[in-house]
C-alpha positions in Angstrom: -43.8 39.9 3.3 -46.6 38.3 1.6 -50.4 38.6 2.4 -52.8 35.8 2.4 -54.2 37.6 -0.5 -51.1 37.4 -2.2 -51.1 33.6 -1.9 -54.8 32.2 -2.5 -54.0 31.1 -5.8 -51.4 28.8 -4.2 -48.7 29.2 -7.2 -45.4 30.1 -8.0 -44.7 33.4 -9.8 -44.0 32.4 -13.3 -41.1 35.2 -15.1 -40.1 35.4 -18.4 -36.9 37.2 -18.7 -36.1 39.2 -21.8 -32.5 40.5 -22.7 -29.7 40.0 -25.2 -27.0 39.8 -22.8 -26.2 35.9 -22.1 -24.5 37.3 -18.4 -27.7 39.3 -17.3 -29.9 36.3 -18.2 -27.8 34.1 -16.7 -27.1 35.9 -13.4 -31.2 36.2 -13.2 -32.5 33.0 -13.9 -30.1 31.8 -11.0 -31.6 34.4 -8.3 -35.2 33.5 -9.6 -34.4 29.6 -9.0 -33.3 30.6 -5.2 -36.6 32.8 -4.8 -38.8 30.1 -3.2 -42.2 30.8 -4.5 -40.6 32.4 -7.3 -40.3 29.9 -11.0 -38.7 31.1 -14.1 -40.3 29.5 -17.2 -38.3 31.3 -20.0 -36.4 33.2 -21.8 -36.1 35.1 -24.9 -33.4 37.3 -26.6 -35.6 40.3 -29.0 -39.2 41.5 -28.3 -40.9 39.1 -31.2 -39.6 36.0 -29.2 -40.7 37.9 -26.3 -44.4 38.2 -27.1 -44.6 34.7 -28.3 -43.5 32.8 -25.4 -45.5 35.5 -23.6 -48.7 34.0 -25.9 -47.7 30.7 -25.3 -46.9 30.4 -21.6 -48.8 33.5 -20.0 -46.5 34.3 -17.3 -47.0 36.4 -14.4 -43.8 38.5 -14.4 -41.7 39.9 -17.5 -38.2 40.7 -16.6 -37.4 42.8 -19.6 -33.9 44.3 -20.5 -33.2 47.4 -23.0 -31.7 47.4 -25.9 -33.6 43.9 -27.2 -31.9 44.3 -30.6 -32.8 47.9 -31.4 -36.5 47.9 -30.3 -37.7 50.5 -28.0 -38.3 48.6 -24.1 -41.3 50.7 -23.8 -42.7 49.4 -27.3 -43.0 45.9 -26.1 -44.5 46.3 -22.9 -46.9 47.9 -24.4 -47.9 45.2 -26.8 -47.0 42.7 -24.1 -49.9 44.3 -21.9 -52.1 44.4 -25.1 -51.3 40.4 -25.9 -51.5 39.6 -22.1 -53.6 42.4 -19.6 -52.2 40.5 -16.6 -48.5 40.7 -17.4 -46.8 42.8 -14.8 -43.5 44.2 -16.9 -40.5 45.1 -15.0 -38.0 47.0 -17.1 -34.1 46.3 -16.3 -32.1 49.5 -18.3 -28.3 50.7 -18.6 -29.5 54.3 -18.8 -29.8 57.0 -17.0 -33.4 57.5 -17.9 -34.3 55.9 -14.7 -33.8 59.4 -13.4 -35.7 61.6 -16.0 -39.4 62.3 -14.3 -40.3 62.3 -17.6 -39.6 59.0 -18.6 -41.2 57.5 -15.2 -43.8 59.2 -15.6 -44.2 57.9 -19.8 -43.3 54.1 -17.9 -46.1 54.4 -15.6 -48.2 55.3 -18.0 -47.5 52.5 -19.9 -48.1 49.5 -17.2 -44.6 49.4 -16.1 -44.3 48.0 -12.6 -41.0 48.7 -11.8 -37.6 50.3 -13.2 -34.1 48.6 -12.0 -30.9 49.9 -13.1 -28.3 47.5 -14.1 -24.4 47.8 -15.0 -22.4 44.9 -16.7 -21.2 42.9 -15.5 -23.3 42.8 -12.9 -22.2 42.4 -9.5 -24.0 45.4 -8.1 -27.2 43.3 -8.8 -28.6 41.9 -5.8 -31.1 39.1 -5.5 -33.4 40.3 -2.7 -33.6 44.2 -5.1 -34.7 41.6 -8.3 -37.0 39.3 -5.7 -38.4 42.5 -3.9 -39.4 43.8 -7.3 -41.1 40.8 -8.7 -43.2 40.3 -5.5 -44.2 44.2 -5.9 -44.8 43.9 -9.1 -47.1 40.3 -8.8 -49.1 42.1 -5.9 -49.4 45.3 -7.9 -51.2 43.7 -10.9 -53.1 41.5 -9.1 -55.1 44.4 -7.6 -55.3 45.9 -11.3 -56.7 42.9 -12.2 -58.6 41.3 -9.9 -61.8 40.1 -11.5 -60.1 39.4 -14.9 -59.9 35.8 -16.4 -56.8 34.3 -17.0 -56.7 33.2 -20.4 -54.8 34.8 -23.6 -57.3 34.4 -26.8 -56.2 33.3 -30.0 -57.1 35.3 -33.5 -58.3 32.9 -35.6 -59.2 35.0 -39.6 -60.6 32.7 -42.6 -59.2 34.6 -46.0 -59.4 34.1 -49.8 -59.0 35.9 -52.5 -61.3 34.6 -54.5 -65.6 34.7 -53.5 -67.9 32.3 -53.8 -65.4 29.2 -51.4 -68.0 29.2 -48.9 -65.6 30.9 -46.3 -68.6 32.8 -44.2 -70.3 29.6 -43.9 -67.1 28.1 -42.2 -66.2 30.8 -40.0 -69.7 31.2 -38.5 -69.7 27.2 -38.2 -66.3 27.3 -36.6 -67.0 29.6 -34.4 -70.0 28.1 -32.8 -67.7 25.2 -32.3 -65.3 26.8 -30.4 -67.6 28.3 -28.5 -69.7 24.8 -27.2 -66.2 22.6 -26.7 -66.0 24.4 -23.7 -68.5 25.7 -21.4 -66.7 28.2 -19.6 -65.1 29.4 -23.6 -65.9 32.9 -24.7 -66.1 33.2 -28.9 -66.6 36.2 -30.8 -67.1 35.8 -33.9 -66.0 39.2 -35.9 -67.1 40.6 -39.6 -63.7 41.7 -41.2 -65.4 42.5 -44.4 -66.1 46.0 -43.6 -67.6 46.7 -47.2 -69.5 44.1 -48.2 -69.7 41.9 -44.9 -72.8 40.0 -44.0 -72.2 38.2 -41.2 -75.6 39.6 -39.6 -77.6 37.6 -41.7 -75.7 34.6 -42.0 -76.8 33.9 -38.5 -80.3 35.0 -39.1 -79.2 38.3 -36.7 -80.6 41.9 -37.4 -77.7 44.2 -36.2 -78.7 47.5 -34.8 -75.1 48.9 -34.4 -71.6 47.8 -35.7 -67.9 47.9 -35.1 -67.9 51.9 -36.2 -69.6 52.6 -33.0 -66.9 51.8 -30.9 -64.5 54.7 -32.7 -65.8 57.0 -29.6 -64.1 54.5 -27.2 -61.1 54.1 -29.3 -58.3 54.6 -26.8 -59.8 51.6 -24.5 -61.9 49.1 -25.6 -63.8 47.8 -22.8 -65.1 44.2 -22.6 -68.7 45.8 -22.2 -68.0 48.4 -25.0 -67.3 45.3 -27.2 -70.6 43.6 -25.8 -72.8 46.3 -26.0 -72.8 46.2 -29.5 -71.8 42.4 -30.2 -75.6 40.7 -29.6 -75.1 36.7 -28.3 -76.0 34.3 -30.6 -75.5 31.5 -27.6 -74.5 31.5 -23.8 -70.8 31.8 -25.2 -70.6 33.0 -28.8 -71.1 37.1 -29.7 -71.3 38.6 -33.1 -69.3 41.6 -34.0 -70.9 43.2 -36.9 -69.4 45.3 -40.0 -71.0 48.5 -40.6 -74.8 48.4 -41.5 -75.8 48.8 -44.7 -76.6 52.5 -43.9 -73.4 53.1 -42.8 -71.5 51.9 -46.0 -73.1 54.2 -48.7 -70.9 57.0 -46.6 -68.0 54.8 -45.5 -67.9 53.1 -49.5 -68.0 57.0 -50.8 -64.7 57.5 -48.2 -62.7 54.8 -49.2 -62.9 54.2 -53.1 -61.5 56.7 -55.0 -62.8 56.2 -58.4 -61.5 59.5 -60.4 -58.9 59.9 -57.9 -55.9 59.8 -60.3 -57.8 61.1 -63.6 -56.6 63.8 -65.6 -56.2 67.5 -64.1 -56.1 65.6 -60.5 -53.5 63.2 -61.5 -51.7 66.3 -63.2 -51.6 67.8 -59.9 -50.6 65.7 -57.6 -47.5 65.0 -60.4 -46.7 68.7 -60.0 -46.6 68.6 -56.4 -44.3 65.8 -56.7 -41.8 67.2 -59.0 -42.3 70.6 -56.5 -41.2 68.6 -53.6 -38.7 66.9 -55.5 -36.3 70.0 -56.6 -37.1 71.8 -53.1 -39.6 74.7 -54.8 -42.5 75.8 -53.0 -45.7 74.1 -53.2 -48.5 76.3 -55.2 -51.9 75.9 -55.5 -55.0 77.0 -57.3 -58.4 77.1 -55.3 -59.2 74.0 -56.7 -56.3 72.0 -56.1 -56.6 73.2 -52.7 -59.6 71.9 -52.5 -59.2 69.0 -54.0 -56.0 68.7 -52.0 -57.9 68.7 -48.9 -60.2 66.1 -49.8 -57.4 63.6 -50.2 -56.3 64.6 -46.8 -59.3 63.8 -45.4 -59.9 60.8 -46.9 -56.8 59.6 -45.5 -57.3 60.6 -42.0 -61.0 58.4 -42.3 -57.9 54.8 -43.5 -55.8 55.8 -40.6 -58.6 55.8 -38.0 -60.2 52.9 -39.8 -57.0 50.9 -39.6 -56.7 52.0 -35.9 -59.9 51.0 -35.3 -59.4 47.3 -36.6 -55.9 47.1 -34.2 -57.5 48.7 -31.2 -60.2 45.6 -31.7 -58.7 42.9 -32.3 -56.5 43.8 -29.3 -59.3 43.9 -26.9 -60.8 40.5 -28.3 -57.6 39.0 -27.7 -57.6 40.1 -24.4 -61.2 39.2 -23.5 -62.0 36.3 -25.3 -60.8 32.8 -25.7 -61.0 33.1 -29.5 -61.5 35.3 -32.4 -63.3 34.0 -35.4 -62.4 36.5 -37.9 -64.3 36.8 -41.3 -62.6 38.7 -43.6 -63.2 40.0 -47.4 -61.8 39.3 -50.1 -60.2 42.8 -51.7 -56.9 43.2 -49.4 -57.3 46.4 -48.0 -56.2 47.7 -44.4 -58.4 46.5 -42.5 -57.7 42.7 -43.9 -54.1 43.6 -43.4 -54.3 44.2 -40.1 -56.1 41.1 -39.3 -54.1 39.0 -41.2 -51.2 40.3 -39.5 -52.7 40.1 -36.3 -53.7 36.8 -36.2 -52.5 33.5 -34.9 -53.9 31.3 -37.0 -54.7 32.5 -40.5 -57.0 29.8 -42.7 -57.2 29.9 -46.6 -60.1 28.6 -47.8 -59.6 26.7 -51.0 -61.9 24.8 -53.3 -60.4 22.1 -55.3 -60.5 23.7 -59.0 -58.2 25.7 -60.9 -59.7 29.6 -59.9 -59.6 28.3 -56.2 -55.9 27.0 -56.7 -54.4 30.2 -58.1 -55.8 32.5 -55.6 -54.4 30.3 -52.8 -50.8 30.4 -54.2 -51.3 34.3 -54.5 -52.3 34.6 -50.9 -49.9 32.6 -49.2 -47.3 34.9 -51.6 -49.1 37.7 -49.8 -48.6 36.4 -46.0 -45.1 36.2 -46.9 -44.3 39.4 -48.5 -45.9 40.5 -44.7 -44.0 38.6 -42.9 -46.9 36.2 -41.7 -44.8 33.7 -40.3 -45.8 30.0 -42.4 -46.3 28.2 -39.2 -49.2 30.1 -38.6 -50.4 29.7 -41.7 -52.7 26.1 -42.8 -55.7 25.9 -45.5 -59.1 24.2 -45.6 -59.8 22.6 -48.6 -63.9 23.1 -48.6 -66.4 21.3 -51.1 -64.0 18.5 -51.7 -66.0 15.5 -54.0 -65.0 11.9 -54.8 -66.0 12.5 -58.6 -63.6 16.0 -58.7 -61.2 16.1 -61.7 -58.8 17.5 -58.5 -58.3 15.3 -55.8 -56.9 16.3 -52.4 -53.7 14.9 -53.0 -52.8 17.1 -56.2 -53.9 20.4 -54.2 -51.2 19.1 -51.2 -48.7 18.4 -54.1 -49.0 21.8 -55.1 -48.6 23.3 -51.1 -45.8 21.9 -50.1 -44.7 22.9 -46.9 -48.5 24.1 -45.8 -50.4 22.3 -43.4 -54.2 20.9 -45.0 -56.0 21.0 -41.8 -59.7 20.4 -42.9 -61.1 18.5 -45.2 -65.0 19.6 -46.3 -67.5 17.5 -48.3 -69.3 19.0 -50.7 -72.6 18.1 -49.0 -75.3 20.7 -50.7 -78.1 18.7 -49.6 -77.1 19.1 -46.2 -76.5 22.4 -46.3 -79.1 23.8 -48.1 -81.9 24.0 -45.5 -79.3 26.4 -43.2 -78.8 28.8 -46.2 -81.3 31.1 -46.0 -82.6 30.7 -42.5 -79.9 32.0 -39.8 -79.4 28.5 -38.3 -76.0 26.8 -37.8 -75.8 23.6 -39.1 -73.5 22.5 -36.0 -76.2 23.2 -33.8 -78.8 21.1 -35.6 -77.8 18.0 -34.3 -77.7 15.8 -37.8 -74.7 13.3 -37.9 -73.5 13.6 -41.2 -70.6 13.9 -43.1 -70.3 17.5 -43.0 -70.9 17.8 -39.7 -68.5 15.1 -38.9 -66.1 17.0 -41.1 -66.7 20.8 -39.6 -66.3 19.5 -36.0 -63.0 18.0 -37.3 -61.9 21.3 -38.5 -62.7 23.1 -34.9 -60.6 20.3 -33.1 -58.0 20.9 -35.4 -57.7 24.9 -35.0 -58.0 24.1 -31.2 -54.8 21.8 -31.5 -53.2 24.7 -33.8 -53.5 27.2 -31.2 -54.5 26.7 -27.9 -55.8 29.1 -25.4 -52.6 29.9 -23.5 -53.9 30.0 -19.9 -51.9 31.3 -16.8 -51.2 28.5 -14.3 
């Protein structure tokens, strides 16, 4: 029976129910519409459809099957957690692992709520077992999460390939829009550009400490790890910074391999190929050892680096509304990850031939990873009356993209906020690029709204 606790919210139990068997779905959805305080909102037949409705509709319950198209169960609720910390999973499976300690102990572990084992076609599944289990489960992560806010963020990254499109300036704009069309809207606003990134000093900030420090707290991200190092820049807007310009001599040093393929090096890493090729033993001289071991090392710093990017922009999700994400303009892991990551990826473009081309090559890019187009629009920034390419040529040639800002190219405007930290969205001038810039942030907020639980 439930508590008065369990009810203050005064609202159904939302459930999403996940499985490729038509019968199962069926035979659920019809004991969820019987359950009273109970209210299925959805389905979905493989674990990507899973997590999107789950973005989009922030149930309470997941009623997940195995066998979602060869994906491991266990997989998605983990991501489902990650995407949504209040999602209580409850994992319907054929096999017998619902005995194995082992496996509880891994599902537990995990966030699951509750196992049920199920048998086509079915008819030993009874409702009060399915409606016993989703109350558990609701009550269950309600005391995990007590405290929590509601609300599923959305990663918002700003990419080019080419410098010099005035990208920083937008994001940092952008962001402090998000963050003052709602008062009760957390922002952070989050240097991708772990190289060269200087989002510190666009707003006129000093960083102390950067992303890197949170590498101790890897495994789980905290709200207040992220804010002890993210300063406020307003009551709802943080900063994330890259690593300080200290920290890059070393982390520069780690990552580019100049003379990494040249002669005697590139010789033997060939021989180690053609070694492992035919089957023959590996040998090494003391300085291919060495050298052998540098490499090794080197990649162990990518993989934590990459790591590090995931682990984050999971947590962000998670705690805040949006993510403005800033990113370079090399493609390395880092950038993949965000742009893989995100909901709503932005290419910046400026109406000339350079700015064009490097467009086309990274919406090629988003689709050779899978980026799905929908989630994909472009700003066309520093647009002029007088320009030999007008906005209508650039949407001729991105056909089947969405153009969801347009930006003047208003220097005189703009120049007094260059060099001094200050948002030009916060200075209160009515003008054309302001006008424009607000557009833009009503636009993304259209795009991809905070999915909030009922």
């Amino acid at each position: 029976m439930l508590t008065s606790f369990d009810w203050q919210l005064q609202k159904k139990i939302r459930v999403l129910i996940a499985s490729s068997d038509p019968t199962l779905t069926e035979r659920l959805w019809a004991f969820l519409e019987q359950g009273g305080d109970i209210r299925p909102i959805g389905t979905a037949s493989s674990g990507r459809e899973c997590l999107e409705v789950l973005k989009n509709q922030a149930p309470d319950i997941l009623l997940i099957a195995d066998g979602l198209s060869g994906e491991d169960v266990l997989d998605i609720c983990r991501e489902a957690i990650h995407v949504h910390p209040r999602i209580a999973p409850v994992i319907l499976t054929q096999s017998a692992r619902y005995r194995d300690p082992e496996y509880l102990h891994l599902a537990l572990d995990t966030g699951i709520c509750d196992i049920i084992h199920v048998e086509p076609p079915y008819a030993d599944l009874r409702f009060q077992q399915v409606i016993d289990s989703v109350i558990q489960a609701y009550n269950l992560i309600q005391e995990r999460v007590s405290g929590m806010g509601g609300s599923i963020g959305r990663i918002v990254t700003l990419f080019s390939l080419k410098g010099g499109v005035g990208k920083t300036t937008l994001a940092v704009n952008l962001a402090a829009l998000l963050a003052s069309a709602d008062e009760r809207r957390r922002v952070m606003l989050a240097d991708f550009n772990w190289r060269f990134g200087s989002l510190d000093a666009s707003v006129g900030h000093v960083a102390q400490q950067s992303i890197l420090d949170l590498i101790p707290v890897l495994d789980a991200i905290s709200r207040t790890d992220l804010e002890s190092i993210a300063p406020p820049l307003s009551n709802d807007l943080r900063l994330l910074p890259a690593p300080l310009d200290a920290e890059r001599t070393e982390f520069i040093r780690d990552l580019l391999e100049r003379d990494l393929l040249e002669d005697d090096r590139a010789m033997l890493i060939d021989d180690l190929l053609v070694c492992l090729h035919e089957g023959r033993p590996l040998e090494f001289s003391r300085d291919g050892a060495s050298y052998l071991e540098q490499v090794l090392k080197k990649e162990k710093v990518k993989q934590i680096l990459a790591m590090l990017a995931r682990r984050v922009l999971q947590s962000l999700r998670r705690n805040y509304h949006y993510v403005v994400v800033d990113t370079g303009c090399q493609v390395d892991d880092v950038t993949m990850t965000a742009l893989e990551m995100t909901d709503l990826t932005l290419l910046v473009c400026t109406p000339d031939v350079p700015g064009i081309r490097a467009t086309r090559a990274a919406m090629t890019l988003l689709a050779e990873l899978g980026v799905n187009r929908e989630n994909i629009a472009y700003v066309l920034n520093r647009v002029g009356r007088r320009a030999e390419i007008c906005v209508n040529d650039v949407q001729s040639l991105f056909t089947g993209y969405e153009l969801l800002g347009e930006i003047p190219a208003d220097f005189s405007a703009l120049q007094p906020f260059i060099n001094t930290g200050a948002l030009i969205v916060e200075s209160g001038q009515d003008s054309l690029l302001t006008r424009a810039l607000a557009q833009l942030a009503r636009r993304v907020i259209e795009r991809a709204p905070v999915a909030r639980a009922a």
